[in-house]
C-alpha positions as CSV (number, residue, x, y, z in Angstrom):
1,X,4.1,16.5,-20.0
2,X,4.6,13.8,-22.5
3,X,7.7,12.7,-20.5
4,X,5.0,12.6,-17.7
5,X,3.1,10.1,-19.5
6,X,5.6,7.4,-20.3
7,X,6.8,7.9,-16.9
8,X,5.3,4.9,-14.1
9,X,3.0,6.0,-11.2
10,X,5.5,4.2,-8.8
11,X,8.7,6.3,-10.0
12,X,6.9,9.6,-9.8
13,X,6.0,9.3,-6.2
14,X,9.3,8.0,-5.6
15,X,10.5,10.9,-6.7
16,X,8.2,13.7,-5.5
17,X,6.1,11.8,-2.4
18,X,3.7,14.8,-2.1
19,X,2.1,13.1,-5.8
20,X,0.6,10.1,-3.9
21,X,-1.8,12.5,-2.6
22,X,-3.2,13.3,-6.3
23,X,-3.0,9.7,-7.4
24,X,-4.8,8.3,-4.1
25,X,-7.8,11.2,-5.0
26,X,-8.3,10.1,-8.7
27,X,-8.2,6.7,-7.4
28,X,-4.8,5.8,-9.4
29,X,-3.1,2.5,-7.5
30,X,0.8,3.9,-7.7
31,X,1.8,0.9,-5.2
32,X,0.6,-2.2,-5.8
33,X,0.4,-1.6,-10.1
34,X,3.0,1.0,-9.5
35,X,4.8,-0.8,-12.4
36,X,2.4,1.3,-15.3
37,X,2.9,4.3,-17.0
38,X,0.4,7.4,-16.4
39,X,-0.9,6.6,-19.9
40,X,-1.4,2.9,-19.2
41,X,-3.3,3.7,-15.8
42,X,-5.8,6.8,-17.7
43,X,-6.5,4.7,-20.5
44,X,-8.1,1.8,-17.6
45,X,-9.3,4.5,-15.7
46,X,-11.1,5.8,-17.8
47,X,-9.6,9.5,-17.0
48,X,-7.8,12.5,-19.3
49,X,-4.0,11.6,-19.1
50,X,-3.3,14.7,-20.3
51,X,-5.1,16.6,-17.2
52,X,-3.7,13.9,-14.5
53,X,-0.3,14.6,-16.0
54,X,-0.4,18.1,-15.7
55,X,-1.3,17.7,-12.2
56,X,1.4,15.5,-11.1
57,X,3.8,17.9,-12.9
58,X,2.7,20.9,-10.2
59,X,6.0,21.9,-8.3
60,X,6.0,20.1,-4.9
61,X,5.8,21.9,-2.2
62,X,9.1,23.6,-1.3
63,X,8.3,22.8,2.7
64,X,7.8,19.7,2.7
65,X,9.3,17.3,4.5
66,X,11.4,14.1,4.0
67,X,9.0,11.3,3.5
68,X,11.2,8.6,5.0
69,X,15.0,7.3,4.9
70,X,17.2,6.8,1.8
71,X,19.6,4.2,3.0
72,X,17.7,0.7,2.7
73,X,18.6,-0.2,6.3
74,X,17.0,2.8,7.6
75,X,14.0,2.0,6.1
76,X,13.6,-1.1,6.8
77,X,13.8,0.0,10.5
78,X,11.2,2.6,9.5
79,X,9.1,0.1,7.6
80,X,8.6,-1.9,11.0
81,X,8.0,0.5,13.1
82,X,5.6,2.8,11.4
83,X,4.0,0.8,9.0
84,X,4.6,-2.6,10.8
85,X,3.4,-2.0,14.1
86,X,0.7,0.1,12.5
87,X,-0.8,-2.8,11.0
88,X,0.0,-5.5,13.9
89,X,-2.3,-3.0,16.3
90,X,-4.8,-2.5,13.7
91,X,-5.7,-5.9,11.9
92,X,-7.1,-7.6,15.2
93,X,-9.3,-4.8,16.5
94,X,-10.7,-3.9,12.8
95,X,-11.8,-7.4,12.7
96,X,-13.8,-7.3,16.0
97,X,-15.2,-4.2,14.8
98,X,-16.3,-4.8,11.2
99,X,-17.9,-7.8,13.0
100,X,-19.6,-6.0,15.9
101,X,-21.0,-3.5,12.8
102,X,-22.4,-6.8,10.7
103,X,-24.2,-8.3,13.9
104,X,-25.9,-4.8,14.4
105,X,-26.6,-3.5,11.0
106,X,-26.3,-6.8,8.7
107,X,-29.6,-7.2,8.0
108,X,-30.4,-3.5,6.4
109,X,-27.1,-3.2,4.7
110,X,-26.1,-7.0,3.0
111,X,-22.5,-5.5,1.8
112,X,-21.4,-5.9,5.6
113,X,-21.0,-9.5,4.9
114,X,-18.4,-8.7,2.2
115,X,-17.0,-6.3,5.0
116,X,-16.5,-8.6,7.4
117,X,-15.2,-11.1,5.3
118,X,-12.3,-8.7,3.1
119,X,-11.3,-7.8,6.6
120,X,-10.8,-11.0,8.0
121,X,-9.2,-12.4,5.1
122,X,-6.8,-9.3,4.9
123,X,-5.8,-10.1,8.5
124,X,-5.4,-13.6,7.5
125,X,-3.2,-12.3,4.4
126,X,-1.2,-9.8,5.8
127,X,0.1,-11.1,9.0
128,X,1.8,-13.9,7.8
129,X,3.5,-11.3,5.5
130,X,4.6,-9.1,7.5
131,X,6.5,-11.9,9.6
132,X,8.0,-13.2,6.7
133,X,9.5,-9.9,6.3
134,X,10.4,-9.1,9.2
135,X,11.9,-12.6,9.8
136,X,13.5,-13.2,6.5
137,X,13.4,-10.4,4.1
138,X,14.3,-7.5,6.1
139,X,17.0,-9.1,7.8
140,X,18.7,-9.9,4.2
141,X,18.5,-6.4,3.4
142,X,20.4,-5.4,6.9
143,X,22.9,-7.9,5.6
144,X,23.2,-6.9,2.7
145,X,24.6,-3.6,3.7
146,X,27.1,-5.0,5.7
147,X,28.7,-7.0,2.2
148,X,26.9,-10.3,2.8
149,X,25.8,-11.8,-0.6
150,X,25.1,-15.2,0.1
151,X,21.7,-16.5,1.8
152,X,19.7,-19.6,2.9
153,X,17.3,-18.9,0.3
154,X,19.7,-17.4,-2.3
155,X,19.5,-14.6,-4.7
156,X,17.5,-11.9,-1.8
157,X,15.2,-11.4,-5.3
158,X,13.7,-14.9,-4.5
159,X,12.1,-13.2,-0.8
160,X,11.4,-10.0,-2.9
161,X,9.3,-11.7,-5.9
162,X,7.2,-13.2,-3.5
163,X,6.4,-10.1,-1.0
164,X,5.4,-8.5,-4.6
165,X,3.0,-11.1,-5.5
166,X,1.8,-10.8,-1.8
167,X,1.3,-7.1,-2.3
168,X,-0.7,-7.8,-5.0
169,X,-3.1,-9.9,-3.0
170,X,-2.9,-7.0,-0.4
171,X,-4.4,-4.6,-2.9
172,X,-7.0,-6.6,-4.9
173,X,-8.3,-7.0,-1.1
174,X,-8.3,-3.2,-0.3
175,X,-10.0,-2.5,-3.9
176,X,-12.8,-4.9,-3.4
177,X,-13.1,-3.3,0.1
178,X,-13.6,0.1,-1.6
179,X,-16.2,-1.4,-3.9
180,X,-18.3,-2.9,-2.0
181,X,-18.0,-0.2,0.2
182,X,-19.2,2.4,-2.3
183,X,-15.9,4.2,-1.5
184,X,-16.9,3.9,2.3
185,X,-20.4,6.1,2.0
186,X,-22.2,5.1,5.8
187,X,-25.6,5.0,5.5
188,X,-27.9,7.7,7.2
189,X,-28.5,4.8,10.3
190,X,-24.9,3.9,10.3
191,X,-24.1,4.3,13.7
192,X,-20.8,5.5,15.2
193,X,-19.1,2.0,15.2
194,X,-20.3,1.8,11.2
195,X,-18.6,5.5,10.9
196,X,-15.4,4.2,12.9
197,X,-15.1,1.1,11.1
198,X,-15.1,3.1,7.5
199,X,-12.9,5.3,8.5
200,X,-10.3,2.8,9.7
201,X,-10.5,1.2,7.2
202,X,-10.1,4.1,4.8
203,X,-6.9,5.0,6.8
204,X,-5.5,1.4,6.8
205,X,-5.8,1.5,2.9
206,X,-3.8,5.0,2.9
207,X,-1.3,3.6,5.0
208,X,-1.0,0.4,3.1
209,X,-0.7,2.2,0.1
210,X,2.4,3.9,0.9
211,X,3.9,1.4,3.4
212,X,3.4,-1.2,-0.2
213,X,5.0,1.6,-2.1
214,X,8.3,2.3,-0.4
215,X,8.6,-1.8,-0.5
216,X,7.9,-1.9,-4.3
217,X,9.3,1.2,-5.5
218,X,11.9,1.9,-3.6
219,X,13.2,-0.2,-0.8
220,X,13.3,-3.8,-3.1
221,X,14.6,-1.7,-6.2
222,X,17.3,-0.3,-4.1
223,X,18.6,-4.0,-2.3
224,X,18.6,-5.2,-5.7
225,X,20.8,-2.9,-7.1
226,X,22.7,-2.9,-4.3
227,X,22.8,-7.5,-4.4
228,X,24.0,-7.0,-7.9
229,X,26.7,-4.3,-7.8
């Protein structure tokens, strides 16, 4: 357990995916902040380490299945078209609807403002990303398993510092979302829009969270080891 403790939130979902489930529950960001320990991330929390460790140390479950592919080109291809295309479909039409749900229910419930601004401004955040990515980064990656080490931009950790910091942005949007959200509780009038808006949006933040954690944790780690071998 103490090994458990010194151990960061991103490298133990790397290694067992099934513990992003326990982390997302106690509310434990292992994407974005991926970088601290299980100590580090109780003692902000505000939570027992020794009880969070003991549940990330349950046995995985011996049928579960491969969470996504191992070589970096691979994933990169199953980046963009799981969590890529996800997001490209998503991002307009959760816009139109957090702002159908502010023009109907604003006046009663003032955090809808908040709503529809965190969404728009994670559209505007996000998209641009994504292309960058899928432009500049991605290809790189592709590259670099065919032997190429030299790039417009040089050293691929130049593309890969940035996406971080714009991960970062990503995830200080999603938290505020859950905050002013009050963890996406719909009132007693919310109607069904208000329900399906939440819950979008409570599945966009799931999906984000893992689609930011095999860049973070695994897929940027990997390419650099790879660019510097």
């Amino acid at each position: 357990m103490s090994h458990t403790l010194s151990r960061t939130l991103g490298d133990l979902v790397a290694e067992v995916p099934s513990r992003a489930t326990v982390l997302e529950r106690l509310g434990l960001d292992y994407c974005c902040h991926g970088d601290r320990s299980v100590a580090d991330a109780c003692a902000t929390a505000g939570l027992d380490p020794a009880a969070v460790a003991a549940e990330l140390d349950q046995p995985a479950p011996a049928t579960a299945p491969a969470d996504h592919p191992t070589d970096p080109a691979a994933l990169v291809d199953h980046i963009e078209a799981t969590h890529h295309a996800y997001l490209h479909a998503e991002l307009p039409e959760l816009e139109v609807l957090a702002d159908k749900v502010a023009n109907v229910h604003g006046a009663r419930h003032a955090e809808l403002a908040d709503v529809r601004r965190l969404v728009a401004a994670l559209r505007a955040d996000l998209e641009p990303h994504l292309l960058k990515e899928e432009r500049v980064l991605f290809p790189a990656i592709r590259a670099l398993m065919t032997g190429a080490r030299e790039f417009p931009f040089g050293t691929v950790q130049n593309p890969i510092r940035m996406m971080r910091l714009e991960h970062d942005q990503a995830g200080d949007l999603l938290a505020e979302l859950r905050t002013v959200t009050g963890g996406y509780a719909v009132p007693d009038d919310g109607c069904a829009s208000y329900r399906s808006l939440y819950e979008r949006l409570v599945a966009l933040e799931s999906d984000t969270h893992v689609h930011i954690h095999l860049e973070n944790n695994v897929l940027f780690p990997e390419a650099s080891a790879i660019e510097a071998a």
